[in-house]
C-alpha positions in Angstrom: -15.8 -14.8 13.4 -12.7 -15.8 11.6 -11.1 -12.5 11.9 -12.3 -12.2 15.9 -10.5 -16.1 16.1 -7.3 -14.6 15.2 -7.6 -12.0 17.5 -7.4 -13.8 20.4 -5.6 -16.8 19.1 -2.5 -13.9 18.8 -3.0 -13.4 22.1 -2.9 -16.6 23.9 -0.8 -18.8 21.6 3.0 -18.8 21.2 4.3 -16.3 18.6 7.3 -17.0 16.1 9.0 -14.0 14.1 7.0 -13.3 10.9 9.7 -13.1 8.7 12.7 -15.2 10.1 10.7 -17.9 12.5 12.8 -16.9 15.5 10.5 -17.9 18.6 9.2 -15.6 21.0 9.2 -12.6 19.2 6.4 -11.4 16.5 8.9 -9.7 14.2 12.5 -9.8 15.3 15.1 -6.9 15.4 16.6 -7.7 12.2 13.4 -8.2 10.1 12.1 -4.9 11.9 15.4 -3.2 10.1 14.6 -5.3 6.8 11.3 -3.9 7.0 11.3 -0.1 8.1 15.1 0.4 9.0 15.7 2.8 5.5 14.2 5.7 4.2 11.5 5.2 1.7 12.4 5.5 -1.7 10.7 5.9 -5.2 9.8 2.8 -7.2 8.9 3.1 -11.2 7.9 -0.2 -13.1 9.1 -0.6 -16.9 7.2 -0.6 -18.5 5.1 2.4 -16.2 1.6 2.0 -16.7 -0.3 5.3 -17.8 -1.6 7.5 -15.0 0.8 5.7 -12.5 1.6 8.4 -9.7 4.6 8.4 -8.3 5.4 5.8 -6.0 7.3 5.3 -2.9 8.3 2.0 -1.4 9.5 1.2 2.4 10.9 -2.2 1.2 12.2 -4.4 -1.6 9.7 -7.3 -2.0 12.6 -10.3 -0.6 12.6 -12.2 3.0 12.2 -11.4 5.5 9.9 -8.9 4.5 7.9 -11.0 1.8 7.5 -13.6 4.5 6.4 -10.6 7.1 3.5 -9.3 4.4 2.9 -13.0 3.5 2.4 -13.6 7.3 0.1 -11.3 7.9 -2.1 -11.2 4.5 -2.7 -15.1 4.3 -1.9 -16.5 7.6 -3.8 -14.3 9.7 -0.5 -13.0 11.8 -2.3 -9.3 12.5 -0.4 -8.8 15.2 1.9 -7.5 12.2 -0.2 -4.6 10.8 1.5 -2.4 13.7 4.8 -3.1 11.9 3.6 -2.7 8.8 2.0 0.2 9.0 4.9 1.4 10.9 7.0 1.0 7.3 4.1 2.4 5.1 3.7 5.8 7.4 7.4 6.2 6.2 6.5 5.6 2.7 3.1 8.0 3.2 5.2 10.8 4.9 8.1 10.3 1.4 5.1 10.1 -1.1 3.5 13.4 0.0 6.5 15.1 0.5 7.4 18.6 2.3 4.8 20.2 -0.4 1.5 18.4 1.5 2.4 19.5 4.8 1.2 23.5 3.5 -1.7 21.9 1.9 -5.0 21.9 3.8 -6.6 19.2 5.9 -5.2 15.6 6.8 -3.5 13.2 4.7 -6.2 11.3 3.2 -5.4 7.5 2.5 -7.1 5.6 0.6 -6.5 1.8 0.2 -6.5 0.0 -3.0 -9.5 -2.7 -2.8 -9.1 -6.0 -2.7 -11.9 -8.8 -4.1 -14.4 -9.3 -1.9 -14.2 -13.0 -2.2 -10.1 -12.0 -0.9 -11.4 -10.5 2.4 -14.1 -13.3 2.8 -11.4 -15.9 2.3 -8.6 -14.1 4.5 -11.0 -13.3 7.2 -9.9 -9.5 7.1 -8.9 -6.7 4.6 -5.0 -6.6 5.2 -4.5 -3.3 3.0 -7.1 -1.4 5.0 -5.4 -2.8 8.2 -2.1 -1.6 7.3 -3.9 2.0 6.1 -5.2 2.2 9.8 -1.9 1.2 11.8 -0.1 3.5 9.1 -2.7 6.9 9.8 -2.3 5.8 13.5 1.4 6.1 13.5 1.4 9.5 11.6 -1.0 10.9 13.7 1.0 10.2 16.5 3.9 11.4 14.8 2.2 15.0 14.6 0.7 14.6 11.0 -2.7 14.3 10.7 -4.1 11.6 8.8 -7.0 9.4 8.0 -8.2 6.6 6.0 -10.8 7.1 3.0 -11.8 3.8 1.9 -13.8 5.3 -0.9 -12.8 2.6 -3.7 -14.3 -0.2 -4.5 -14.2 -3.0 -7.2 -16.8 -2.5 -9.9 -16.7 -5.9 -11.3 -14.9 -9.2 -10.6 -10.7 -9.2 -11.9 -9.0 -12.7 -12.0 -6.0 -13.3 -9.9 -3.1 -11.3 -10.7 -0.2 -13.7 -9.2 0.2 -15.3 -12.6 -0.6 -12.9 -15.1 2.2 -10.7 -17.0 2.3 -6.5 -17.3 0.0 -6.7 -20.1 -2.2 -8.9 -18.8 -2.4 -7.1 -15.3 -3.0 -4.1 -17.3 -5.9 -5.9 -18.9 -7.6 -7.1 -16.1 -7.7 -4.0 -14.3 -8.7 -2.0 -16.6 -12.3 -0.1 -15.6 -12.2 -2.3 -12.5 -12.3 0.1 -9.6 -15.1 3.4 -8.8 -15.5 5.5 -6.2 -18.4 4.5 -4.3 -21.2 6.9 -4.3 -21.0 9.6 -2.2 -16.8 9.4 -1.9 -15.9 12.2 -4.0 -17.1 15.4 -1.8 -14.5 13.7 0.9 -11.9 13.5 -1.9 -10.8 17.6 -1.7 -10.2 17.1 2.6 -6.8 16.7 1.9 -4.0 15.3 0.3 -4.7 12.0 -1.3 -2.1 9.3 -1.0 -3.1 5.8 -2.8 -1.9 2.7 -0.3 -1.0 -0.5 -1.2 1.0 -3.4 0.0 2.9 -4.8 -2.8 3.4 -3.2 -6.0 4.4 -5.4 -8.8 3.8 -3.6 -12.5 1.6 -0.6 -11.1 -1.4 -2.1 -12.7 -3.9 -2.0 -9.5 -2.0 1.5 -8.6 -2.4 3.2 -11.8 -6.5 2.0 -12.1 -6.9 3.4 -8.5 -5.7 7.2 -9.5 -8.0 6.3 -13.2 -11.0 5.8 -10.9 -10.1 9.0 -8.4 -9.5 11.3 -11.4 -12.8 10.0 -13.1 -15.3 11.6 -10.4 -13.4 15.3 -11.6 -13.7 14.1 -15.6 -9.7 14.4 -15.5 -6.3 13.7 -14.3 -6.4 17.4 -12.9 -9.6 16.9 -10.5 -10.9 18.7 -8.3 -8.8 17.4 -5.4 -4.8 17.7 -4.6 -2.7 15.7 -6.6 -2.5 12.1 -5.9 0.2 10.3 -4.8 0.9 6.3 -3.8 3.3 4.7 -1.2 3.7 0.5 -0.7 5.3 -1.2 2.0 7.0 -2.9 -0.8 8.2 -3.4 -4.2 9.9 -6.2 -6.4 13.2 -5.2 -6.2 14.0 -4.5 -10.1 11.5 -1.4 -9.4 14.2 -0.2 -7.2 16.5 -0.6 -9.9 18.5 3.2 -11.3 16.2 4.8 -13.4 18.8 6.0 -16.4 15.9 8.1 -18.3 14.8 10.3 -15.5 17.8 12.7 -15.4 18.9 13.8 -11.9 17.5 11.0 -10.4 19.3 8.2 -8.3 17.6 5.2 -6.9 19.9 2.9 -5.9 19.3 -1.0 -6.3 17.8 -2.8 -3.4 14.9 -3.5 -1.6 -0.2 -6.2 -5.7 -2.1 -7.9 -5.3 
């Protein structure tokens, strides 16, 4: 009921920018360009987290677009997944690169999970949200896609927001599975991990553990995995001096 409220509480009450509070307006021009204005670029914590894909990012993790993803995951503003899913589509379509388009079947995207207590308390699942608006968008775009929500937690983790690397390391660890019955749609198509936020990697690099472990290895039996946010602290934007030939230039989980 919550989540219907919010429906049509976005329709008949005023509207105020997500990230910048202008009035009128659910995400003004310049927070749109914060947002989704650049090209998706790769993102690598340090320390990386074993069996991290590689990761693309639409966003550095500052306002306006921390107030945008704030806005919509804990204040029930989901008249912002559009936009949202607007800036992961680009991260998607940089993830999976010109390689997945001679692959066969859609781009498969598969959310990372939140707690169920998380969804119960938000009133919806903003990750899967975001997944839909983003595999909308690409289909329209001429790319097929489709979300896989095959993951699921397999016990309760404690709240990352105050934990360290380590510690988020810790507390994912074995956390996530496939749900039973997920892993013969698995090899449809390219898989591309989703997230919001990405942090440290933890939550990222437990999702591929849990894909990989239905195929006994990081090799399965579906196409490689990759991951795309809408955003990333902005250190994980940050030149990465040991990868040789590789430029990401400063700027712009759960």
């Amino acid at each position: 009921m919550r989540g219907w409220w919010r429906e049509i509480a976005g329709l008949v009450l005023p509207v105020a920018c997500g990230g910048c509070g202008s009035p009128r307006t659910s995400l003004c021009a310049p927070c749109a360009r914060a947002l989704y204005g650049s090209a998706a670029r790769r993102v690598r914590p340090a320390p990386e987290p074993a069996g991290l894909p590689a990761v693309h990012a639409a966003a550095s993790y500052v306002d306006p677009v921390r107030s945008v993803l704030l806005a919509h995951k804990e204040r029930g503003a989901l008249g912002l997944a559009g936009p949202l899913g607007l800036a992961l589509a680009g991260a998607v379509r940089a993830a999976a690169g010109p390689s997945a388009a001679a692959e066969a079947g859609p781009l498969l995207l598969v959310p990372v999970p939140s707690a169920r207590r998380a969804v119960r308390a938000r009133g919806h699942d903003p990750t899967r949200r975001i997944a839909l608006a983003a595999a909308a968008r690409l289909r329209n775009t001429g790319r097929a896609a489709r979300v896989l929500p095959v993951l699921r937690q397999s016990r309760e983790v404690a709240d990352q927001s105050g934990l360290g690397a380590r510690a988020r390391l810790a507390n994912m660890a074995g956390a996530l599975e496939v749900v039973r019955g997920g892993e013969r749609l698995l090899g449809d198509g390219p898989v591309v991990l989703v997230d919001d936020l990405m942090t440290t990697g933890a939550s990222l690099a437990e999702a591929a553990r849990a894909l990989s472990a239905v195929h006994g290895s990081s090799t399965g039996g579906f196409t490689r995995t990759r991951a795309a946010v809408v955003a990333a602290v902005p250190r994980l934007f940050e030149i990465n001096r040991n990868c040789r030939g590789t430029r990401n230039v400063a700027g712009g989980e759960r």
